[in-house]
PDB file of N, CA, C and O in Angstrom:
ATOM      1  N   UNK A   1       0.850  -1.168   0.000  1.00  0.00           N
ATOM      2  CA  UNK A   1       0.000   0.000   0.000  1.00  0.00           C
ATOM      3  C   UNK A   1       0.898   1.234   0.000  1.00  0.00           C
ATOM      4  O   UNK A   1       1.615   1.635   0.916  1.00  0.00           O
ATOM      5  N   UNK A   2       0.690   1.819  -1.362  1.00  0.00           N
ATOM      6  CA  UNK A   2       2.092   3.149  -1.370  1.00  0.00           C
ATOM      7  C   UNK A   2       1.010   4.266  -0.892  1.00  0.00           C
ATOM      8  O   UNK A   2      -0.194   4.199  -1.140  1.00  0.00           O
ATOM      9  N   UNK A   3       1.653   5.306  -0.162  1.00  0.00           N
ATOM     10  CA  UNK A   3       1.383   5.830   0.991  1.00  0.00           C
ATOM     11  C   UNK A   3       1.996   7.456   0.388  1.00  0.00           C
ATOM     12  O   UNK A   3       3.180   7.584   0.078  1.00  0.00           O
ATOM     13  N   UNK A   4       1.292   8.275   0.318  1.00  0.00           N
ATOM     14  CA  UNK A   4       2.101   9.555  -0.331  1.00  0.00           C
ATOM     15  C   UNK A   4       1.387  10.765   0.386  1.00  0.00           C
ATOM     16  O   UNK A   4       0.364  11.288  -0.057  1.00  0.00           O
ATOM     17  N   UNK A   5       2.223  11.273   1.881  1.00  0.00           N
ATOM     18  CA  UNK A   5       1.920  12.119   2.452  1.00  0.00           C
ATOM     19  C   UNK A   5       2.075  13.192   2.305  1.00  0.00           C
ATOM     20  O   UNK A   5       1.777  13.990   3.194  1.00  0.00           O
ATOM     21  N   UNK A   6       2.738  13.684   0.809  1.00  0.00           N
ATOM     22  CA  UNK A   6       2.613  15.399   0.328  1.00  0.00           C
ATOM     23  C   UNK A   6       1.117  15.479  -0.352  1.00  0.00           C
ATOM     24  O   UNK A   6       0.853  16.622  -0.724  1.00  0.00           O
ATOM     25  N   UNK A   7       0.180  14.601  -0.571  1.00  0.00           N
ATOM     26  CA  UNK A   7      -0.890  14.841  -1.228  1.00  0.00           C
ATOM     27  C   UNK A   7      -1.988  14.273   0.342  1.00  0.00           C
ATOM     28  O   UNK A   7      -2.942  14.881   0.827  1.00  0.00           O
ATOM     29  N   UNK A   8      -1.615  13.454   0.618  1.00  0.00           N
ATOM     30  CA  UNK A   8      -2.716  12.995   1.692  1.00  0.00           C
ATOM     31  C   UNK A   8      -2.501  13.029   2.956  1.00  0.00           C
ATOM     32  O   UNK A   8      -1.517  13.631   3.385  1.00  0.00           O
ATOM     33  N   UNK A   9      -3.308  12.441   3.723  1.00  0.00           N
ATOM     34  CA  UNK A   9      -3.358  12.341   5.341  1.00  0.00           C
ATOM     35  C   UNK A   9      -3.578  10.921   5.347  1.00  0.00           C
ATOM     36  O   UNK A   9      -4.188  10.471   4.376  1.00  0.00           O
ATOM     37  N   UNK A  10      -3.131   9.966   6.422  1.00  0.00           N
ATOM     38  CA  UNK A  10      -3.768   8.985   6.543  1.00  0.00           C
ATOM     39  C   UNK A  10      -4.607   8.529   7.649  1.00  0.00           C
ATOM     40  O   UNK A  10      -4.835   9.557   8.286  1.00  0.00           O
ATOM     41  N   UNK A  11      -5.070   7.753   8.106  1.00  0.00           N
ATOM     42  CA  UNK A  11      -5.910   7.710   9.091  1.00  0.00           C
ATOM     43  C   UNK A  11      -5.947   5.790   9.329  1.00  0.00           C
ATOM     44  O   UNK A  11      -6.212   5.080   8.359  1.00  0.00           O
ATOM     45  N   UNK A  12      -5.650   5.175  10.706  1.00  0.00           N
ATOM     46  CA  UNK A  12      -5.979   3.717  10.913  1.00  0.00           C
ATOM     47  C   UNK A  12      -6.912   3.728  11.315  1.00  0.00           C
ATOM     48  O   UNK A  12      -7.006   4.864  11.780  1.00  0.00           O
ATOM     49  N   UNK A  13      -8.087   3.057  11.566  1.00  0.00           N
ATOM     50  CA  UNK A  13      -8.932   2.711  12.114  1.00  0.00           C
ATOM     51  C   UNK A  13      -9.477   1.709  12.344  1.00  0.00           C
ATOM     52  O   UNK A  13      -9.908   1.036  11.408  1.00  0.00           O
ATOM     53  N   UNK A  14      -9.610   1.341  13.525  1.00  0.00           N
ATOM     54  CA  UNK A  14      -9.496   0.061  13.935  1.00  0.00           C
ATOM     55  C   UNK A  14     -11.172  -0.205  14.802  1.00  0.00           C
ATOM     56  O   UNK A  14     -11.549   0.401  15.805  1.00  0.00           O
ATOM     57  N   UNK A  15     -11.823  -1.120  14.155  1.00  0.00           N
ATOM     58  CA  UNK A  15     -13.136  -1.482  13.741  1.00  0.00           C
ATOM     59  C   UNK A  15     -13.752  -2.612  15.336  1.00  0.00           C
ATOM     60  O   UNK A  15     -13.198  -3.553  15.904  1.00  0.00           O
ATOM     61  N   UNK A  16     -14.964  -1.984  15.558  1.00  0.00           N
ATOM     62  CA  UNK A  16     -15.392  -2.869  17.020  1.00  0.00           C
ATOM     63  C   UNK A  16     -15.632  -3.939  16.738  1.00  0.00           C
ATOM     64  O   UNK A  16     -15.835  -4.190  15.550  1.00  0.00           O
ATOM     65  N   UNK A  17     -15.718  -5.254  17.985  1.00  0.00           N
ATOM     66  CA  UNK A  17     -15.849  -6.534  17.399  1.00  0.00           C
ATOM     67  C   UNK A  17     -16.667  -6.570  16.521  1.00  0.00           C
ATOM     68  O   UNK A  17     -16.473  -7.417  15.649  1.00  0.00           O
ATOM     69  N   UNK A  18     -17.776  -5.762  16.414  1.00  0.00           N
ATOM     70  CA  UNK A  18     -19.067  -6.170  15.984  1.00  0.00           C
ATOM     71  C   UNK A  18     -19.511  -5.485  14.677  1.00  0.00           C
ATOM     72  O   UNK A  18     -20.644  -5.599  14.211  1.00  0.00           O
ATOM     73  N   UNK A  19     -18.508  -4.757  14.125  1.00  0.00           N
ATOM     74  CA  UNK A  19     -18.883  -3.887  12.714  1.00  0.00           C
ATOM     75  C   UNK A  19     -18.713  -4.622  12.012  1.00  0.00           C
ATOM     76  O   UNK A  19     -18.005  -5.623  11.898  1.00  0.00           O
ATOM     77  N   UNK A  20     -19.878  -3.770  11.113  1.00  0.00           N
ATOM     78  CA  UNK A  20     -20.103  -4.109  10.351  1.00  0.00           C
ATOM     79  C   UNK A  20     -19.494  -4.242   8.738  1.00  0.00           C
ATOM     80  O   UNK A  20     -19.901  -4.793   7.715  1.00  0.00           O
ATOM     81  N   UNK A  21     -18.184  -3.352   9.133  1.00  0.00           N
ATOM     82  CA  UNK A  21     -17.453  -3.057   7.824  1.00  0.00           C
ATOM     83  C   UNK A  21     -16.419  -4.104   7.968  1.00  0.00           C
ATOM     84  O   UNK A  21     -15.355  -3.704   7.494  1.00  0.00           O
ATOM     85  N   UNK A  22     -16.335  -5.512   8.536  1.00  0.00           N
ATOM     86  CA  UNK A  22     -15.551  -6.683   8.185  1.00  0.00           C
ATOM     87  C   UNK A  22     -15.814  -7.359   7.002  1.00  0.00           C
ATOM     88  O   UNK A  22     -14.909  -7.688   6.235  1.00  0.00           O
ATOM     89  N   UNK A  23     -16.970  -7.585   6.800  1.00  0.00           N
ATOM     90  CA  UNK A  23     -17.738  -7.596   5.384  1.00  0.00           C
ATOM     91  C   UNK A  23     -17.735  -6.779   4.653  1.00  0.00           C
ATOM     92  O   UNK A  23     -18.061  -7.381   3.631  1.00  0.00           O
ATOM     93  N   UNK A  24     -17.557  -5.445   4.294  1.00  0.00           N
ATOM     94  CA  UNK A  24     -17.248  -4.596   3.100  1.00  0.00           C
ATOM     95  C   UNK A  24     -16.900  -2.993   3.497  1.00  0.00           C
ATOM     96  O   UNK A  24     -17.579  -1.968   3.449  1.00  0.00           O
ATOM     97  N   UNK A  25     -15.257  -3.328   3.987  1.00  0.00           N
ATOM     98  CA  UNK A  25     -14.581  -2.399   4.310  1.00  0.00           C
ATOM     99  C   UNK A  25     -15.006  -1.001   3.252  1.00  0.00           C
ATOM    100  O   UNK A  25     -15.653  -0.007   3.584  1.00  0.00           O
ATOM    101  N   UNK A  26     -14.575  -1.226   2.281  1.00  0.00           N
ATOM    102  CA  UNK A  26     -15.070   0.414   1.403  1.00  0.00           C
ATOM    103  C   UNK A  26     -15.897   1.002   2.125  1.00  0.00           C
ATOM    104  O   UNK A  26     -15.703   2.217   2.145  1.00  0.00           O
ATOM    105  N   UNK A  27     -17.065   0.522   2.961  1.00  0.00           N
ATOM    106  CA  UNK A  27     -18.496   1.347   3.039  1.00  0.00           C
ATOM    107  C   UNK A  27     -17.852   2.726   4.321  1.00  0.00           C
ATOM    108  O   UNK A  27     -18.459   3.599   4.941  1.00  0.00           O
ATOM    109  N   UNK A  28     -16.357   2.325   4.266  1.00  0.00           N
ATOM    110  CA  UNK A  28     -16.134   3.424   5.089  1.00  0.00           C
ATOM    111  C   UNK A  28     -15.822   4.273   5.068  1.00  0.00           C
ATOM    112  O   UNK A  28     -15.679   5.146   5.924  1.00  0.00           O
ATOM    113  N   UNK A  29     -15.563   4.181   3.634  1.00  0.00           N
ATOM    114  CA  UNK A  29     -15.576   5.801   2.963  1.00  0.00           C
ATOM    115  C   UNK A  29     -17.506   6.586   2.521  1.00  0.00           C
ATOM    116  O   UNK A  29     -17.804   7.457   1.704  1.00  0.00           O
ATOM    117  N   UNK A  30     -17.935   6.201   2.982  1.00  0.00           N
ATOM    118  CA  UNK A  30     -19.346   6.706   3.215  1.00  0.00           C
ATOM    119  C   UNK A  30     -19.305   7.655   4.383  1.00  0.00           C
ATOM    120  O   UNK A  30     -20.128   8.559   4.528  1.00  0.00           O
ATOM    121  N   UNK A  31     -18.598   7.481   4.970  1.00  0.00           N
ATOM    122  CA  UNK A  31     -18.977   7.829   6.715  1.00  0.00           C
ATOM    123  C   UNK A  31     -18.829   9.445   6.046  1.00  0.00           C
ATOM    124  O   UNK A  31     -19.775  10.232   6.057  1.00  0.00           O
ATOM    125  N   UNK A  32     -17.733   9.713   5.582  1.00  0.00           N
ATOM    126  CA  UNK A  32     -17.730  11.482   5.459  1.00  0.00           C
ATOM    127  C   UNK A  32     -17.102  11.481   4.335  1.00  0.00           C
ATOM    128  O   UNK A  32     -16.269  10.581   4.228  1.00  0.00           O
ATOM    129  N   UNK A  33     -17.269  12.508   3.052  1.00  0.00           N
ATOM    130  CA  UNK A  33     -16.956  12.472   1.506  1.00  0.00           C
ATOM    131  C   UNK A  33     -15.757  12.722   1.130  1.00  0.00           C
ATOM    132  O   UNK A  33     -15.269  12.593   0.008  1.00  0.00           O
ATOM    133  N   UNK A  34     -15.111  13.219   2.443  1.00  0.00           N
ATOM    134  CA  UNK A  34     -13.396  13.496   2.358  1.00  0.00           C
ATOM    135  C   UNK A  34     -12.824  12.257   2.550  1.00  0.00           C
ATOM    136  O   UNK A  34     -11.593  12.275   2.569  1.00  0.00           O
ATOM    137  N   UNK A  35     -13.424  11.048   2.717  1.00  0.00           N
ATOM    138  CA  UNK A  35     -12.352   9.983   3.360  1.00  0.00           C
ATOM    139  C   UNK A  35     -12.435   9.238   1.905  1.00  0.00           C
ATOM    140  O   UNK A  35     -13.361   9.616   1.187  1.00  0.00           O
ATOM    141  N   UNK A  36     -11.861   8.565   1.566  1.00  0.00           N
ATOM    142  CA  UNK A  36     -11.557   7.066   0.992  1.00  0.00           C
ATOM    143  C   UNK A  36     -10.702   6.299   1.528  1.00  0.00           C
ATOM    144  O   UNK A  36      -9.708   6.651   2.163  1.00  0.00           O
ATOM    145  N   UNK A  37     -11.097   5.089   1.264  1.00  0.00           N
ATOM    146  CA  UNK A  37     -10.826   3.522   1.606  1.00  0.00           C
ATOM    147  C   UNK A  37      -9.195   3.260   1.023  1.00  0.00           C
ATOM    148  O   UNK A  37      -9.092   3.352  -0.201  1.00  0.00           O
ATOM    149  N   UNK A  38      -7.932   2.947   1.784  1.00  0.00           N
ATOM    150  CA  UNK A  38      -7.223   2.827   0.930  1.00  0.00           C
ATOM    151  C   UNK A  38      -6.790   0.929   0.765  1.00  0.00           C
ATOM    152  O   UNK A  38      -6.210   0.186  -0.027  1.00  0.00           O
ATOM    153  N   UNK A  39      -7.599   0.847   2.226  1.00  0.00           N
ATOM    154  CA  UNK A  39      -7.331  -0.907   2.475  1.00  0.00           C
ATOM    155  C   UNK A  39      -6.573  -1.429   3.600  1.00  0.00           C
ATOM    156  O   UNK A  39      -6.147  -0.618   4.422  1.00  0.00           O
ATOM    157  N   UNK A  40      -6.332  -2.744   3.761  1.00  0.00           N
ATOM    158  CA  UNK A  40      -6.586  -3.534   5.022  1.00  0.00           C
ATOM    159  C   UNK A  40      -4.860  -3.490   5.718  1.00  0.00           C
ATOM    160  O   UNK A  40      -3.915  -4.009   5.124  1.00  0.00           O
ATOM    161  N   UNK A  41      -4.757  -2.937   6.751  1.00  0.00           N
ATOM    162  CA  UNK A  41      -3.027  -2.612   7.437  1.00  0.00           C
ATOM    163  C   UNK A  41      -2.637  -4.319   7.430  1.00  0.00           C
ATOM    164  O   UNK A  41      -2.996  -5.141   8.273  1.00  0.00           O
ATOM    165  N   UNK A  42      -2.030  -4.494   6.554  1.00  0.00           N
ATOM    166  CA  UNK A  42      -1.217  -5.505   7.000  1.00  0.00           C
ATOM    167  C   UNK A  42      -1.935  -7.148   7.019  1.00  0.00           C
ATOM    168  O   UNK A  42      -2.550  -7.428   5.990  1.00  0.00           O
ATOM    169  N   UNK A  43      -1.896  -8.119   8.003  1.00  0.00           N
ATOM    170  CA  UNK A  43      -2.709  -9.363   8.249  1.00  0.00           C
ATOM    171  C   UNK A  43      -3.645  -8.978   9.492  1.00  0.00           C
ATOM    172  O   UNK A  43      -4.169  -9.796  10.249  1.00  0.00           O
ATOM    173  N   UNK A  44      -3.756  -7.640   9.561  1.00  0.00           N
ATOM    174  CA  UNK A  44      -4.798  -6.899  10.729  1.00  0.00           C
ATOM    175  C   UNK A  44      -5.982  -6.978  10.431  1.00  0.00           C
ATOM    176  O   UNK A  44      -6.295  -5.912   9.901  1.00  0.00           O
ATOM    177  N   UNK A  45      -7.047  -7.836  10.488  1.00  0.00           N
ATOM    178  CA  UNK A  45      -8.445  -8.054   9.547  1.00  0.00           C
ATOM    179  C   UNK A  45      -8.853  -6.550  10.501  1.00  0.00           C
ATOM    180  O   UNK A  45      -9.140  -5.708   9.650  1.00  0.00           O
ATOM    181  N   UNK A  46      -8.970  -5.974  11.799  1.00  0.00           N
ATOM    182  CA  UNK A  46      -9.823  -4.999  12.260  1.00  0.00           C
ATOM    183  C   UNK A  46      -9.332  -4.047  12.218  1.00  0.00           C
ATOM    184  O   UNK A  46      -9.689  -3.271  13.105  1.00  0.00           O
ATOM    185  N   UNK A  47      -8.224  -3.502  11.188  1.00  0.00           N
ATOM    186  CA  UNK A  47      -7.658  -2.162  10.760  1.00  0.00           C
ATOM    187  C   UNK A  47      -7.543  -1.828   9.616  1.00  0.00           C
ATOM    188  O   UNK A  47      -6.774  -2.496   8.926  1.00  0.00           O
ATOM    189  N   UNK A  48      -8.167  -0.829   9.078  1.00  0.00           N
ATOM    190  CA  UNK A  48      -7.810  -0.404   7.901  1.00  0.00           C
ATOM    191  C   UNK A  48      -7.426   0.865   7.389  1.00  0.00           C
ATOM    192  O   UNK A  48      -7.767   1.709   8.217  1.00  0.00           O
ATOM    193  N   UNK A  49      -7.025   1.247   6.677  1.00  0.00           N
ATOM    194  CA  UNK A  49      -6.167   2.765   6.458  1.00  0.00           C
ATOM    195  C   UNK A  49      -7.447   3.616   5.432  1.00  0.00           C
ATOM    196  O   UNK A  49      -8.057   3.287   4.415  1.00  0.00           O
ATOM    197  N   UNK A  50      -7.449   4.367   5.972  1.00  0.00           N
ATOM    198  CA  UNK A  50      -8.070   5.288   5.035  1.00  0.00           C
ATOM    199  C   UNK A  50      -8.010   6.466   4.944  1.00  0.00           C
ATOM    200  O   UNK A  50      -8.335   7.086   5.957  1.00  0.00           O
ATOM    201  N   UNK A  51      -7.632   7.163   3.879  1.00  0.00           N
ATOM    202  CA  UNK A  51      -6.867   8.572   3.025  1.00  0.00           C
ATOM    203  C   UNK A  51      -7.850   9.892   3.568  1.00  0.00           C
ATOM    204  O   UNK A  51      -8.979   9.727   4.032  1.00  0.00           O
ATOM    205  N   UNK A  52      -7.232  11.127   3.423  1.00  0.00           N
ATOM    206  CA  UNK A  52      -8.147  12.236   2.827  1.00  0.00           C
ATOM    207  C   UNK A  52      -7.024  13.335   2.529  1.00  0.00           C
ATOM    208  O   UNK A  52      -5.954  13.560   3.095  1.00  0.00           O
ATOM    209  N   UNK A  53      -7.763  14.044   1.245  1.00  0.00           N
ATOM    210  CA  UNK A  53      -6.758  14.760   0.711  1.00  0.00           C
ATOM    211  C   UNK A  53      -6.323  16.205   1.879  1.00  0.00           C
ATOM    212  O   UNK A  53      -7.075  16.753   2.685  1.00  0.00           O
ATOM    213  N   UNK A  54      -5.039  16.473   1.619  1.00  0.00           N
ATOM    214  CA  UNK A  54      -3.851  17.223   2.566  1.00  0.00           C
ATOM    215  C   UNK A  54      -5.023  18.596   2.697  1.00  0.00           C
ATOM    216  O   UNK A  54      -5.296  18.961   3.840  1.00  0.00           O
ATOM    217  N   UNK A  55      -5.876  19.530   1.174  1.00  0.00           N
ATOM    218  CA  UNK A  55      -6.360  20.394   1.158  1.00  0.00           C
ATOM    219  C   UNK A  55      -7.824  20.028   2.260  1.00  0.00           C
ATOM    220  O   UNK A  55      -8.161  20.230   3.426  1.00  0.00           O
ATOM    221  N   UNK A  56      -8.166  19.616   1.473  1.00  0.00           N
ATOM    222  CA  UNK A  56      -9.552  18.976   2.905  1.00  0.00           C
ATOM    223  C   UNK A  56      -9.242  19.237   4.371  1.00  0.00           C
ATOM    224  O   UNK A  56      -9.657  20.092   5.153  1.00  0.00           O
ATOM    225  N   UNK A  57      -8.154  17.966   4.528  1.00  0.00           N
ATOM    226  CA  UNK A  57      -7.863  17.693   6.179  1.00  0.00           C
ATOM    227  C   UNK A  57      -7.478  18.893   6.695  1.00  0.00           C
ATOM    228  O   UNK A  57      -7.680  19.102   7.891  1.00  0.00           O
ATOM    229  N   UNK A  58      -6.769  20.028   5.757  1.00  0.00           N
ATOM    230  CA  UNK A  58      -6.746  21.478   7.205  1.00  0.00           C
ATOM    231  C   UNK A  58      -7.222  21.883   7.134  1.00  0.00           C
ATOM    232  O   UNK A  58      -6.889  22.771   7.918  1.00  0.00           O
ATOM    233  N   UNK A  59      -8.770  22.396   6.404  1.00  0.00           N
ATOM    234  CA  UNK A  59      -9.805  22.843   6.914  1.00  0.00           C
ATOM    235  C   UNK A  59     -10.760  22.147   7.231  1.00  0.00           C
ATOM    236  O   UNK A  59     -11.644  22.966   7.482  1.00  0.00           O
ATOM    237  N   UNK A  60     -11.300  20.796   7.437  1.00  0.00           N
ATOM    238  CA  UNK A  60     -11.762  20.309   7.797  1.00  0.00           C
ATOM    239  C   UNK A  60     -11.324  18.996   8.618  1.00  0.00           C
ATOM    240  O   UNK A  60     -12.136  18.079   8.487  1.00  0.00           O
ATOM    241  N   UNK A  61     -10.037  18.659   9.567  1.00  0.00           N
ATOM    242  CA  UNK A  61      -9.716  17.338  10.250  1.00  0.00           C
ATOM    243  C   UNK A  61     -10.770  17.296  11.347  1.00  0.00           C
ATOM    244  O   UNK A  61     -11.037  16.112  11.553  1.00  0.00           O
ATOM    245  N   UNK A  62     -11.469  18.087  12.123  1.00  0.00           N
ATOM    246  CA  UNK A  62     -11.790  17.847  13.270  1.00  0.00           C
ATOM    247  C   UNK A  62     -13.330  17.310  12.813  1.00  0.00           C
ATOM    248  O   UNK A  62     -13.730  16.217  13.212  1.00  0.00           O
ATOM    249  N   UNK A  63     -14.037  18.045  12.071  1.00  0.00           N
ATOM    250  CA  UNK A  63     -15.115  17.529  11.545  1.00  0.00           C
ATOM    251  C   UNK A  63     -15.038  15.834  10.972  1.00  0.00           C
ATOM    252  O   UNK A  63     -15.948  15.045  11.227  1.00  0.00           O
ATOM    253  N   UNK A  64     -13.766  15.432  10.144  1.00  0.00           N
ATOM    254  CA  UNK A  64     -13.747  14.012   9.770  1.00  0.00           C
ATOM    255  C   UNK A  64     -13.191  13.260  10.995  1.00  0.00           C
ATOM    256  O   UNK A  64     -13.595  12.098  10.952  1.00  0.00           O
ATOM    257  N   UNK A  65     -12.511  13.460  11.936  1.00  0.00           N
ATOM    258  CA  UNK A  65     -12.689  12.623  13.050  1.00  0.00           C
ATOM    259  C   UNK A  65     -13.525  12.340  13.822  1.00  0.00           C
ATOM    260  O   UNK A  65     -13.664  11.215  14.303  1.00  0.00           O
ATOM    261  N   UNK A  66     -14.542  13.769  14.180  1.00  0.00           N
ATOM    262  CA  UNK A  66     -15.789  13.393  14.826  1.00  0.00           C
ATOM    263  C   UNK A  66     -16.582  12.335  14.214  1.00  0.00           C
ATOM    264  O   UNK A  66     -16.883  11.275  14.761  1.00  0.00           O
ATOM    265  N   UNK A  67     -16.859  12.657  13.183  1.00  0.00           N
ATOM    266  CA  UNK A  67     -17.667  11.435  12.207  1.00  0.00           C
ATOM    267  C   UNK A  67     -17.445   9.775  12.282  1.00  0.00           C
ATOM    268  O   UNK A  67     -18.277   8.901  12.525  1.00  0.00           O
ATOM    269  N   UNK A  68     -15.883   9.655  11.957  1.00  0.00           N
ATOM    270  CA  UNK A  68     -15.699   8.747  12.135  1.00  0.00           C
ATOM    271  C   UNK A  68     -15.132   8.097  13.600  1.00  0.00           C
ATOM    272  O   UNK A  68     -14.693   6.952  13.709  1.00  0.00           O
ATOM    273  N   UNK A  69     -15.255   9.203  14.826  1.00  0.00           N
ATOM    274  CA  UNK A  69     -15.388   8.430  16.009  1.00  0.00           C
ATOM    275  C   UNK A  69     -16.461   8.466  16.448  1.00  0.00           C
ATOM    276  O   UNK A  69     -16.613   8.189  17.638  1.00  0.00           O
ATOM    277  N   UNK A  70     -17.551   8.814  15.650  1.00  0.00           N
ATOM    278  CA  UNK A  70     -19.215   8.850  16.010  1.00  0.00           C
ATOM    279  C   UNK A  70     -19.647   7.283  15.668  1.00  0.00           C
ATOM    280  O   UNK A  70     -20.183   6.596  16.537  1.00  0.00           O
ATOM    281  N   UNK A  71     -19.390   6.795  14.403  1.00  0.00           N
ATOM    282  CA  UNK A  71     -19.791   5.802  13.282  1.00  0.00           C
ATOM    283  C   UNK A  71     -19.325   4.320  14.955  1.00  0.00           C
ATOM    284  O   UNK A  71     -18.275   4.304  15.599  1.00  0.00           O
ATOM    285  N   UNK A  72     -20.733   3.202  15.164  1.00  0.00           N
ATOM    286  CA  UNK A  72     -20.786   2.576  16.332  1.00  0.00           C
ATOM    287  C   UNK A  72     -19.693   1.667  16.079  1.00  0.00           C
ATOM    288  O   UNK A  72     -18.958   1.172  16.934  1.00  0.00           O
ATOM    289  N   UNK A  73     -19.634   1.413  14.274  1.00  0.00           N
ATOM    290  CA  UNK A  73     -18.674  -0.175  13.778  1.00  0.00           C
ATOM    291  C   UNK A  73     -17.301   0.964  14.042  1.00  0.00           C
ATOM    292  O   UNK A  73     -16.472   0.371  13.351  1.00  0.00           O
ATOM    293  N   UNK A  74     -16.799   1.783  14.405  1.00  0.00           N
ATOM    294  CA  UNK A  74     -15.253   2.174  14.680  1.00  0.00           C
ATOM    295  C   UNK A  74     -14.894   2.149  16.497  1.00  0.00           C
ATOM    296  O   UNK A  74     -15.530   2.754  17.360  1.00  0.00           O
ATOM    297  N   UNK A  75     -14.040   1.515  16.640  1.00  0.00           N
ATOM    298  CA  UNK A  75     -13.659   1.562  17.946  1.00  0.00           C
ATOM    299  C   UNK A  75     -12.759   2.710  18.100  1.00  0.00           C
ATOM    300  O   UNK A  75     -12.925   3.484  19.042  1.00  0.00           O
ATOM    301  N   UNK A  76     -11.553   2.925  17.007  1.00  0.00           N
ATOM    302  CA  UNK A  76     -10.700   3.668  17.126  1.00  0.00           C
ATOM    303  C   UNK A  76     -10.055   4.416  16.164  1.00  0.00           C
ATOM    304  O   UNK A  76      -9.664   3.812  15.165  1.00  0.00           O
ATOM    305  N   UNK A  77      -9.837   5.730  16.261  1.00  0.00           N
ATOM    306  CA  UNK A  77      -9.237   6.679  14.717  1.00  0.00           C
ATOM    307  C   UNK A  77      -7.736   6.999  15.365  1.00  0.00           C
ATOM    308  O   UNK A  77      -7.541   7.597  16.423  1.00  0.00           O
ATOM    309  N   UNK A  78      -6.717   6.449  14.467  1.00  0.00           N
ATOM    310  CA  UNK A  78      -5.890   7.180  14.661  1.00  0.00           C
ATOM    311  C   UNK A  78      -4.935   7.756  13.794  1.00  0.00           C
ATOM    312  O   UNK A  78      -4.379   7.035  12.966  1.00  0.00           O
ATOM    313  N   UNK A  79      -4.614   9.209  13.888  1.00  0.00           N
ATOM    314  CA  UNK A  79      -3.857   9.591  12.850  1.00  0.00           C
ATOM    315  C   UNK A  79      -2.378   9.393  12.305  1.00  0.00           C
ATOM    316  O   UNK A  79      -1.479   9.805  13.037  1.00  0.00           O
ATOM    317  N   UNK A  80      -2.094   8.911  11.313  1.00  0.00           N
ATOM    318  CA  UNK A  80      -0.479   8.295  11.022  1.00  0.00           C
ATOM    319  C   UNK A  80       0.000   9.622  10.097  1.00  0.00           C
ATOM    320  O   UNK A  80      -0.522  10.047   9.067  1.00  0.00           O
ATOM    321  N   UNK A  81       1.199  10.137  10.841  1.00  0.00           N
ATOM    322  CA  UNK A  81       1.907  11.446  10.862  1.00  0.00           C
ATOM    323  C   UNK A  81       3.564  10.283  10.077  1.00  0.00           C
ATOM    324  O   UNK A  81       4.095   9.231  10.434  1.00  0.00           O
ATOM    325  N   UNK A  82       3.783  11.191   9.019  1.00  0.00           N
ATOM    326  CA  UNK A  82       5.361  10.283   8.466  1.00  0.00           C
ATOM    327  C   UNK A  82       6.267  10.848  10.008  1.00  0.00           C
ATOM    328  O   UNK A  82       6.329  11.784  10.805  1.00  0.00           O
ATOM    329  N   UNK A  83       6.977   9.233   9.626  1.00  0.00           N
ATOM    330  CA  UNK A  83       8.107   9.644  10.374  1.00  0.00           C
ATOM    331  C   UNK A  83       8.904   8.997   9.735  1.00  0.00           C
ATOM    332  O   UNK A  83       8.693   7.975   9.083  1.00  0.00           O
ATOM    333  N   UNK A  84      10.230   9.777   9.947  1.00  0.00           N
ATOM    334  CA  UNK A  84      11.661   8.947   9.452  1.00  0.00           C
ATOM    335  C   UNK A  84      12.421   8.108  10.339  1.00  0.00           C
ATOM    336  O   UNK A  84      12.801   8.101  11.510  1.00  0.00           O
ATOM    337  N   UNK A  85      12.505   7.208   9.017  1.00  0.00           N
ATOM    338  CA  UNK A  85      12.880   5.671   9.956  1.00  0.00           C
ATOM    339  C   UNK A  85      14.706   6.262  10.622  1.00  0.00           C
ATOM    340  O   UNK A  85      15.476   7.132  10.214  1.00  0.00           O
ATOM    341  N   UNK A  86      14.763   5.535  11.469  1.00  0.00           N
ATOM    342  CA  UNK A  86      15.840   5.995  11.973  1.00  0.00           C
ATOM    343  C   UNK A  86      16.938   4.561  11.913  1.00  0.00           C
ATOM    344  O   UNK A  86      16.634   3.417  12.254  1.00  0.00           O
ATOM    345  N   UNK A  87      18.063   4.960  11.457  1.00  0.00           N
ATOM    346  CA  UNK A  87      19.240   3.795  10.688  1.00  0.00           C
ATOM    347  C   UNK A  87      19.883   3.351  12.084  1.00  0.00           C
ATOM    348  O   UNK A  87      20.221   3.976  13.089  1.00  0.00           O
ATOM    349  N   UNK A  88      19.905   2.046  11.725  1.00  0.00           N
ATOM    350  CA  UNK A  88      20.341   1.391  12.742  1.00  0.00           C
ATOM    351  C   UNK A  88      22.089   1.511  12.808  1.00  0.00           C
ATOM    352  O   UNK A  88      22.784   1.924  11.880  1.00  0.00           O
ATOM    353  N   UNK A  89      22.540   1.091  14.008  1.00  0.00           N
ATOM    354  CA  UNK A  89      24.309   1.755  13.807  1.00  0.00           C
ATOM    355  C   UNK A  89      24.936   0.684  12.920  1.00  0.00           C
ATOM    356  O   UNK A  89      24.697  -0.492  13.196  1.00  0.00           O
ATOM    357  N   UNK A  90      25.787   1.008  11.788  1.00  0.00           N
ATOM    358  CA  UNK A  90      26.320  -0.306  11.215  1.00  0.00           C
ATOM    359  C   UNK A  90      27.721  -0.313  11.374  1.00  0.00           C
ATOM    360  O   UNK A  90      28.428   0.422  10.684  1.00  0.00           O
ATOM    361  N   UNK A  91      28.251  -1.189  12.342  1.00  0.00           N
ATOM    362  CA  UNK A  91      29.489  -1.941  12.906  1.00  0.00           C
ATOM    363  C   UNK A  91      30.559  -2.427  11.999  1.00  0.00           C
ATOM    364  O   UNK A  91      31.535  -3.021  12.457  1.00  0.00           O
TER     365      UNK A  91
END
């Protein structure tokens, strides 16, 4: 999943036992018109990443988090900020 944080924001969100979006993750880009679906983190079936563009998210982030920590099938939003990997010492 290529990941390009000069155009986007990303967002994990990690889904209650009982949502309904285990069966058809996309529908979670419904929740608010700035988000899309980008897909499933990893072998994590109850996390999935989903985008919104860089112009959107600063005038509107607080409004798309409320939403999607309103929505009952999300347990948890959290925002993924780049960071640089840091090099290990080589001996």
């Amino acid at each position: 999943m290529e990941q390009n944080y000069d155009l986007n924001m990303y967002l994990a969100v990690t889904l209650a036992p009982d949502s309904p979006y285990y069966k058809s993750p996309e529908a979670l880009s419904t929740i608010h018109p700035l988000v899309t679906h980008v897909g499933q983190v990893g072998a994590l079936d109850d996390v999935q990443m989903l985008s919104v563009l860089k112009a959107g998210w600063e005038q509107r982030s607080e409004e798309v988090l409320a939403s999607l920590k309103a929505d009952r099938g999300i347990q948890r939003v959290d925002v993924q900020w780049p960071r640089q990997r840091s090099k290990r010492d080589e001996l």
